[in-house]
C-alpha positions in Angstrom: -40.7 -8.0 10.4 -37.2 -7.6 11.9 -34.5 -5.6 10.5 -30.6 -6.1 10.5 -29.5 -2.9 12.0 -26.3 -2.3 10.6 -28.2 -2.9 7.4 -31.0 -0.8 8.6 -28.6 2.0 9.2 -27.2 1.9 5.8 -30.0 2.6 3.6 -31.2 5.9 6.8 -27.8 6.7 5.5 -28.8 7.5 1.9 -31.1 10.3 3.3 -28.7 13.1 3.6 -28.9 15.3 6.9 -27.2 17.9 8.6 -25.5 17.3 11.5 -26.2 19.1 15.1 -24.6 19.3 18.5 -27.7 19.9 20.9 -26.8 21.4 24.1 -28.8 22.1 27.8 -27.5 22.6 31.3 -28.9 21.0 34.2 -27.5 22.6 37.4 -24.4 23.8 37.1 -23.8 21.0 34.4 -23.9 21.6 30.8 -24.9 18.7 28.5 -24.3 18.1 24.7 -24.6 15.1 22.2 -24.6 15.0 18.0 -27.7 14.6 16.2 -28.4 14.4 12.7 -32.6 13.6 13.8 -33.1 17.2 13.7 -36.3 18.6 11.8 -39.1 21.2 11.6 -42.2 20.7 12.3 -44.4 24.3 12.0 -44.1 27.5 10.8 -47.3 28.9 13.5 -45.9 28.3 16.6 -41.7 27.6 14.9 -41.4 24.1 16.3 -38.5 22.0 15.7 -37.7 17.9 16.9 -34.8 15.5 17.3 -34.6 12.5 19.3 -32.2 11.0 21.9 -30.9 7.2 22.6 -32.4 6.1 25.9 -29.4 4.7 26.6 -27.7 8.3 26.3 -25.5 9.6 30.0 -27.4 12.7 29.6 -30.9 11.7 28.7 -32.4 12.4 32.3 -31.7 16.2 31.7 -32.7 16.4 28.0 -36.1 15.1 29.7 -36.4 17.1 32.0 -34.9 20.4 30.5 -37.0 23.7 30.4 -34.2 24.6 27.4 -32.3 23.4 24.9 -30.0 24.8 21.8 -29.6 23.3 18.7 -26.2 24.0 17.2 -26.0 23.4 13.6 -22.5 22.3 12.5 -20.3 23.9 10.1 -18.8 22.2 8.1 -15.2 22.9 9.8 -16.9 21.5 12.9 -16.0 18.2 12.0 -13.8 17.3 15.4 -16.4 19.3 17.7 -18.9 16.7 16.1 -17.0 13.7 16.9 -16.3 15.3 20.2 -19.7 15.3 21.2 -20.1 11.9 19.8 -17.8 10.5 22.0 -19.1 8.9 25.4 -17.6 9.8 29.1 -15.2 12.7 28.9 -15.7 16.7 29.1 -17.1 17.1 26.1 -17.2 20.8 26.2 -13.5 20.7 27.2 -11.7 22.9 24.4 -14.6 24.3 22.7 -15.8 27.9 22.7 -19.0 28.2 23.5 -21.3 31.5 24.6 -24.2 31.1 27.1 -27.7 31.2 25.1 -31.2 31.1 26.6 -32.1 29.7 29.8 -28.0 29.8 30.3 -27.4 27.1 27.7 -24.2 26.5 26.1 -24.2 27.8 22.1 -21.4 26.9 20.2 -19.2 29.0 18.6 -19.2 28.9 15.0 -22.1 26.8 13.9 -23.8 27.4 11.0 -26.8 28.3 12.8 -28.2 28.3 16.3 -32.4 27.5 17.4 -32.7 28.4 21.0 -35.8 26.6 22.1 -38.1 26.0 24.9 -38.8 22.2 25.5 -42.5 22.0 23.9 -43.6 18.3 24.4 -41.5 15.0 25.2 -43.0 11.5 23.1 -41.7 8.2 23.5 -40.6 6.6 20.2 -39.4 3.1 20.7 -35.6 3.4 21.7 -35.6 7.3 21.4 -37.3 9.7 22.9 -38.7 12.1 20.6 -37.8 16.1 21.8 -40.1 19.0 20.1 -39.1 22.5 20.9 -40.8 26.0 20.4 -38.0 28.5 18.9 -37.5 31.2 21.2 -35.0 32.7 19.0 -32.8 32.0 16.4 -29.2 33.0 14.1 -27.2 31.9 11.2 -24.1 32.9 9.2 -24.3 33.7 5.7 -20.6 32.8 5.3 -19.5 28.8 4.4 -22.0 26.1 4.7 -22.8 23.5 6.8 -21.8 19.8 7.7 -23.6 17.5 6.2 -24.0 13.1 7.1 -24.5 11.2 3.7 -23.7 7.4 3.4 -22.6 6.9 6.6 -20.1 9.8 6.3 -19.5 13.4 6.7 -19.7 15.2 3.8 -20.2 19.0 2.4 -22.9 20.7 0.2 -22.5 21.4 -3.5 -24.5 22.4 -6.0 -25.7 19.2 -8.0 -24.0 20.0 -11.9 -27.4 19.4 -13.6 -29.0 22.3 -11.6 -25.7 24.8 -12.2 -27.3 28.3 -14.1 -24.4 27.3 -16.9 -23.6 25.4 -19.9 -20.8 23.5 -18.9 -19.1 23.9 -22.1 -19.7 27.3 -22.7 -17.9 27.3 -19.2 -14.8 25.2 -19.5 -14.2 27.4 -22.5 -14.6 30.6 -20.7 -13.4 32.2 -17.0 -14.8 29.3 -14.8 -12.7 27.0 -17.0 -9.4 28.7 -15.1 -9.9 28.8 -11.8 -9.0 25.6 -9.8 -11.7 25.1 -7.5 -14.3 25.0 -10.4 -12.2 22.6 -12.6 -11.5 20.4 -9.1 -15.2 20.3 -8.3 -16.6 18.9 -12.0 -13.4 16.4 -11.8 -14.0 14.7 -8.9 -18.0 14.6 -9.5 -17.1 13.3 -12.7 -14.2 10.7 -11.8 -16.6 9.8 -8.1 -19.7 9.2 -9.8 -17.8 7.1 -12.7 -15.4 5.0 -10.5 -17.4 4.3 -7.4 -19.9 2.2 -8.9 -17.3 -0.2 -10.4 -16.3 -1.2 -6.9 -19.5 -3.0 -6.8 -18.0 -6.1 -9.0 -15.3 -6.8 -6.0 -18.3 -7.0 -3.6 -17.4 -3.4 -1.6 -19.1 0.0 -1.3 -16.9 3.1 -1.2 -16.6 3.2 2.2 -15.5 -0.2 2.6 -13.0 0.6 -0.1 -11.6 3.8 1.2 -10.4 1.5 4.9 -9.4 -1.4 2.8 -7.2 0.8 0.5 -6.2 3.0 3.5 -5.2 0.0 5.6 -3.0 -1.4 2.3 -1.0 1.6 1.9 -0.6 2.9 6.0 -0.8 0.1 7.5 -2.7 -1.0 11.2 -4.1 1.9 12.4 -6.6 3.0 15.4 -9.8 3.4 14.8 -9.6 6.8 15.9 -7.2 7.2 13.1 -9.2 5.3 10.4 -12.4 7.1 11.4 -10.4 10.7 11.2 -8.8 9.7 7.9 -12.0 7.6 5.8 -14.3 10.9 7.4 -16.6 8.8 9.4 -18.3 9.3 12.7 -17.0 6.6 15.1 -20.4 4.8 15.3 -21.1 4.6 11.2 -17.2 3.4 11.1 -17.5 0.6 13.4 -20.9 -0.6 11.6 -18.6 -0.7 8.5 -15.9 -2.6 10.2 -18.2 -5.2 11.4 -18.9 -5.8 8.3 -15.4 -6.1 7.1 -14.6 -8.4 10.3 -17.7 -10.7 9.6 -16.4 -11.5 5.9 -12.9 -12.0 7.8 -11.4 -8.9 5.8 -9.9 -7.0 8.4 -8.3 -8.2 12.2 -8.0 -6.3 15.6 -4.7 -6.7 17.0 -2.9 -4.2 19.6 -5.9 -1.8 19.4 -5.3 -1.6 15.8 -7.0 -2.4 13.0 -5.3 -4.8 10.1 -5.8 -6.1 7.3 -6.1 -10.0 6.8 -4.9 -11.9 4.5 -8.0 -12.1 2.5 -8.7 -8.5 3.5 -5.0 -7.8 1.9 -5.4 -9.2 -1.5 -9.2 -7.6 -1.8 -6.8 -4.5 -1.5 -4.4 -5.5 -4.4 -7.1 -6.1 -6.3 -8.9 -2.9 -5.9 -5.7 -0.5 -6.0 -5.3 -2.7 -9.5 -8.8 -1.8 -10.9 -7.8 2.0 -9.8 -4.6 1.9 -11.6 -6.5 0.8 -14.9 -9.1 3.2 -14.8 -6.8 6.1 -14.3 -4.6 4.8 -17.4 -8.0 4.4 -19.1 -8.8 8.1 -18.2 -5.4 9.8 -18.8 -4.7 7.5 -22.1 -4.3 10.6 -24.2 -2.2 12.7 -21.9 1.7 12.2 -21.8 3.4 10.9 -18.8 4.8 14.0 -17.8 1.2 15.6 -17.8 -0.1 13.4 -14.7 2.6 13.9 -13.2 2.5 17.7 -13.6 -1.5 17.0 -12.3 0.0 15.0 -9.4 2.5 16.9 -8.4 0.1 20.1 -8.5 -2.7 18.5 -6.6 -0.1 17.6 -3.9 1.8 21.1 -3.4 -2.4 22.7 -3.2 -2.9 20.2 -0.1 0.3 21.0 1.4 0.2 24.6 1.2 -3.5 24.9 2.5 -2.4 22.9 5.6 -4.4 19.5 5.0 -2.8 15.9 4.7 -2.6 13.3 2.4 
């Protein structure tokens, strides 16, 4: 049976991962690429695996390698994860790193580190399937890590059914003042509620955070689209294909545009936005969303982000 491997990709994507930057030297050279393939494998001897693209620079000295780190991402490792993504340029320019065992590169900040000894190298078709024996290991206790989901990055939350609290019993008391917790149960409520609507113009939520993205900024990169829509470059130009093949979005000037097609798919679903948020704010005065607006913008302003 033979797959279509954007397709393909897509539904791996609805297994959530983490995301890793493993790292070796060879030489005096030091080596890194992202991987989200990363598992365990046993407790008696502590193995770990994750795989490698054949067609990787650096997979001669993954092969090869007596050690290896895996550096589990934070998730304020975002860029160092594109980074290392990227193909042909000093990756490790820019990045703090300390030397781990065998003098490979660990990198500062991760979530966690697992300094390994290579264990055994297995083919697996267009991979090549690493296992490792821990050596030694470390984690932070502080923040959480990166996590892939859908073809994006994404963080960790706790799921609301599985919270230790009635959620009424909670709006009503101190959780039901503080920001964050009223921010979190909003946008779980408003994502899971809205997102599956866009399935009636034919798009995903991907798809519809470019298409929207593109309509109200214009022709961008797609080093700016994937920085803005929080998508590794790969998953983003799997998405984009897509858009291209149903002659939604153009290339022009080493931007991407929207069509003219692409362009009123747009209109249409900024117009199915604006009616669900009248829908949902129906019984709040004008001034209210505005106050919520206006709020919501001065947060992400003073914290340093961007709209």
């Amino acid at each position: 049976m033979s797959f279509d491997t954007r397709d393909f990709r897509s539904a791996l994507g609805k297994f959530a991962t983490g995301v890793t930057v493993v790292t070796t030297r060879s030489g005096e050279e030091n080596h890194g690429v992202t991987a989200s393939s990363f598992n365990s494998v046993s407790m008696d001897p502590p193995l770990i695996l994750w795989s490698i693209d054949k067609g990787a620079y650096s997979l001669s000295a993954y092969r090869h390698a007596e050690h290896f780190v895996v550096n589990v991402l934070s998730n304020e490792q975002v860029d160092i994860s594109n980074c290392f993504a990227r193909r042909g340029e000093d990756k490790f320019a820019g990045i703090a790193i300390e030397e781990g065992l065998g003098g490979v590169a660990k990198v500062k900040g991760a979530a966690a580190h697992f300094e390994c000894r290579t264990w055994n190298v297995y083919e697996g078709g267009d991979h090549l399937i690493i296992v490792g024996e821990v050596v030694r290991y470390a984690y932070r206790n502080e923040g959480s890590a990166l996590v892939f989901h859908n073809g994006r990055y994404a963080v960790p939350e706790p799921h609301p059914m599985v919270l230790n609290v009635d959620e009424q019993t909670a709006l009503n008391g101190r959780l039901g003042k503080h920001l964050l917790y009223l921010m979190r149960q909003a946008l779980a409520a408003y994502r899971g509620d809205f997102y599956p609507r866009l399935g009636s113009l034919g798009v995903n939520d991907n798809e519809w955070r470019i298409l929207t993205l593109l309509a109200d900024r214009g022709p961008l990169s797609s080093e700016a689209l994937a920085q803005r829509v929080a998508q590794p470059q790969a998953d983003l130009e799997d998405t984009l294909a897509g858009l291209r093949e149903r002659a939604l979005v153009v290339d022009g000037n080493g931007r991407v545009q929207l069509s003219e097609q692409g362009q009123a798919l747009a209109r249409r679903l900024l117009s199915m936005a604006d009616d669900y948020e009248q829908r949902l704010f129906e019984n709040l005065e004008p001034s209210e969303v505005g106050a919520i607006k206006s709020g919501l913008g001065r947060v992400i302003e003073r914290l340093g982000a961007s709209l």
